[in-house]
N, C-alpha and C positions, 0 to 999 in steps of 0.2 A: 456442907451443901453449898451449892454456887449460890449467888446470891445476884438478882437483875433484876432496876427495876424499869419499867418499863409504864411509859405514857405514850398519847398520840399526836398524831399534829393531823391534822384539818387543813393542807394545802390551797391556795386560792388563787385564781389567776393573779399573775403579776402585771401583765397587760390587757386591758378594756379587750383588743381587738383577738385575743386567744379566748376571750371565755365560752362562744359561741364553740371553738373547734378542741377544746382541753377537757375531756371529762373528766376530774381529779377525785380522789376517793379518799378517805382517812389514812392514813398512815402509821406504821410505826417503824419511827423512826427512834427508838426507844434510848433513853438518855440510859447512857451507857456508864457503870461503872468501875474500874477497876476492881472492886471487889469480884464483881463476875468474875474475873479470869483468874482466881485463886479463892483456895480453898480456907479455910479457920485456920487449919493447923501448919498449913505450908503461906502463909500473906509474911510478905515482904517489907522489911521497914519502912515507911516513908523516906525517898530521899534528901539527905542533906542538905543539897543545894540544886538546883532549876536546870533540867537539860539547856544546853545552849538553843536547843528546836523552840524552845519556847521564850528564851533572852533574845534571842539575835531574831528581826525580821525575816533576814532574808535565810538564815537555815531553816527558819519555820515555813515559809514558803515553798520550799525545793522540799522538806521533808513532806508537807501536803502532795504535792505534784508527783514525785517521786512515788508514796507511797497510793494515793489515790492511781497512777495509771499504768504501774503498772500491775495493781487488780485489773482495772479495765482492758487490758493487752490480754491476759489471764483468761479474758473471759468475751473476747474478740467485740471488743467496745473500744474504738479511738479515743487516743486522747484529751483531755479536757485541756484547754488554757485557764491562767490565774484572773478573777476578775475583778478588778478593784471597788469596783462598786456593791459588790456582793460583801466582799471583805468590809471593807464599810457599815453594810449592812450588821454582819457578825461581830462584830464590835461591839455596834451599841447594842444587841440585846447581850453579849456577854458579860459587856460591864456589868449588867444589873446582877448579876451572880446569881440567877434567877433558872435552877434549874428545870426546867419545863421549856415549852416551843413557845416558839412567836407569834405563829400561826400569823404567817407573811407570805407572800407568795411565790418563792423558791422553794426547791425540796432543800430538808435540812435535816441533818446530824448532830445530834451533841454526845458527850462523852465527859468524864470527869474523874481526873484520879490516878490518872496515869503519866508513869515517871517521865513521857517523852509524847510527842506527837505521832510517830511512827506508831507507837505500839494502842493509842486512841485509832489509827485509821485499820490498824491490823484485828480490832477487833470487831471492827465493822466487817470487815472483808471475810473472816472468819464464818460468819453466820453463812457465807455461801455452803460451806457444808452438810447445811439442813437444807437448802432451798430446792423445791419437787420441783422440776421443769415438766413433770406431767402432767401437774394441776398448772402450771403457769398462769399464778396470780397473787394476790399481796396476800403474806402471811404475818400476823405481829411479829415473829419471832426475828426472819429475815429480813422484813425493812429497808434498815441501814445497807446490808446486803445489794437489795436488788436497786437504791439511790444510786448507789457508790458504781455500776456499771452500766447503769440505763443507759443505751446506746443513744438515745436522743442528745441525752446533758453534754452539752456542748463547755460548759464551765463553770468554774467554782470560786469561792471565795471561803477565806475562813480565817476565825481570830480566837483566842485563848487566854483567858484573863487567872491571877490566882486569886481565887476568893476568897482562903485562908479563912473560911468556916462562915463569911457571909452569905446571909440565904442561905446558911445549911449547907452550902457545898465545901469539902475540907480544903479541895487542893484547886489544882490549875482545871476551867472548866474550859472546855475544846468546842468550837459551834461551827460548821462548817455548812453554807447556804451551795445551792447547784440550782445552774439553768441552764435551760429548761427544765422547769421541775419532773420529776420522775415519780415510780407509782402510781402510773395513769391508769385507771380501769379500763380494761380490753384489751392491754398494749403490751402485756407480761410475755407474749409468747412471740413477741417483733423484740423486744427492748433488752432483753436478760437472754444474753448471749451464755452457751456453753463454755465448759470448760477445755481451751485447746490443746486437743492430745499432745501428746510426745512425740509421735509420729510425724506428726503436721511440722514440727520443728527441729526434726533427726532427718528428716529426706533429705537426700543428696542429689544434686542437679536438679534441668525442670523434671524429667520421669516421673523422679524419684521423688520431688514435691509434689507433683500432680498426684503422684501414687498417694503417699504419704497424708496429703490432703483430703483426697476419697475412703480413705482407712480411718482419718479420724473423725470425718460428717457420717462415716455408718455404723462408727463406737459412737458417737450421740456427745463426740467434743472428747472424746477420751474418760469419762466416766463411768461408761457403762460397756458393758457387750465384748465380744472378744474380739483384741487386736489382728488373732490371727484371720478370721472370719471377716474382716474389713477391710484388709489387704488385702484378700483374694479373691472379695469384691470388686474393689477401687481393680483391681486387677483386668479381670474380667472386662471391667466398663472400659479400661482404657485398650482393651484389645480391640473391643467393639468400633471405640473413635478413630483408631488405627487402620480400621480394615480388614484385621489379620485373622 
């Protein structure tokens, strides 16, 4: 059986002046462990020695960026920039090897247990699988999920300590802080962008983009519905802009 455990964080404005226009709701942003992603009989040894994502700064950096945007491209959310002061942030509460939230006022991430940094953001991004964009609103399970492409979060920061069994945590624990915080109540069905068809990025020329692009907004981001029926939609419309 999979095994996840999962807590919440209480997000709180980070700035005086958003509290008034921020309505933040509980979260689960659920500290994530590698054991979820394997099963009793298939878990993989602990590794030998520290990916370099987690020894070297700056590959653990570009490994964040990298992996964080492009879920967000994924899932028609721009990019986030690195922000130092965030990263900062994630520091000191990762030192304390303190698996639980900060309950500070960025949206936040943790994760713990995994061989690399890549594969802590690949399990966040994972959870988009579950996520209903017809209920579009926070579910514990997707969280992490719908943080990691809130089209607001303009940036992140993140740091990863090995706690080598402090606090209970065995291995390297991964905390990752975003701002503007994300999992705003009301805001699920502006902020968590679909998933961008195939189509949308297979059109050839503008037409064929313009086509391609109305094919994958009436597949519902390439998820759902049939591509043929989307294109002979987007089809249609573009007869209509034409004239013809």
């Amino acid at each position: 059986m999979y095994l996840q455990t999962l807590t919440h964080l209480l997000l709180l404005p980070l700035l005086p002046t958003l509290t008034a226009a921020v309505l933040v709701v509980e979260t689960s942003t659920s500290t994530y462990t590698a054991a979820a992603a394997a099963t009793s009989s298939t878990t993989s040894p602990a590794p030998t020695s520290a990916s370099p994502q987690y020894t070297s700064p700056s590959a653990f950096t570009s490994a964040i960026l990298n992996s964080t945007n492009a879920y967000r491209a994924h899932y028609n959310a721009s990019a986030v920039a690195w922000n130092t002061s965030l990263a900062t942030y994630a520091a000191s509460w990762a030192s304390k090897c303190t698996f639980a939230h900060s309950h500070g006022g960025p949206g936040e991430n943790l994760a713990e247990g995994y061989a690399n940094v890549t594969d802590a953001v690949d399990a966040w991004g994972d959870e988009g699988r579950r996520y209903d964009w017809n209920k579009a609103g926070f579910e514990a399970s997707t969280g992490h999920f719908s943080q990691l492409v809130w089209k607001a979060t303009t940036s992140v920061g993140c740091a990863a300590v090995d706690c080598n069994g402090q606090g209970g945590v065995p291995g390297w624990l991964v905390v990752c802080e975003y701002w503007p915080a994300g999992n705003v109540d009301g805001e699920f069905g502006q902020e968590v962008g679909r998933e961008v068809g195939k189509l949308e990025a297979e059109g050839e020329g503008d037409a064929g983009r313009y086509l391609a692009y109305l094919a994958a907004k009436m597949n519902g981001g390439g998820r759902k519905g049939s591509s043929r029926f989307g294109l002979l939609v987007g089809g249609l419309g573009m007869l209509v802009v034409l004239g013809m």
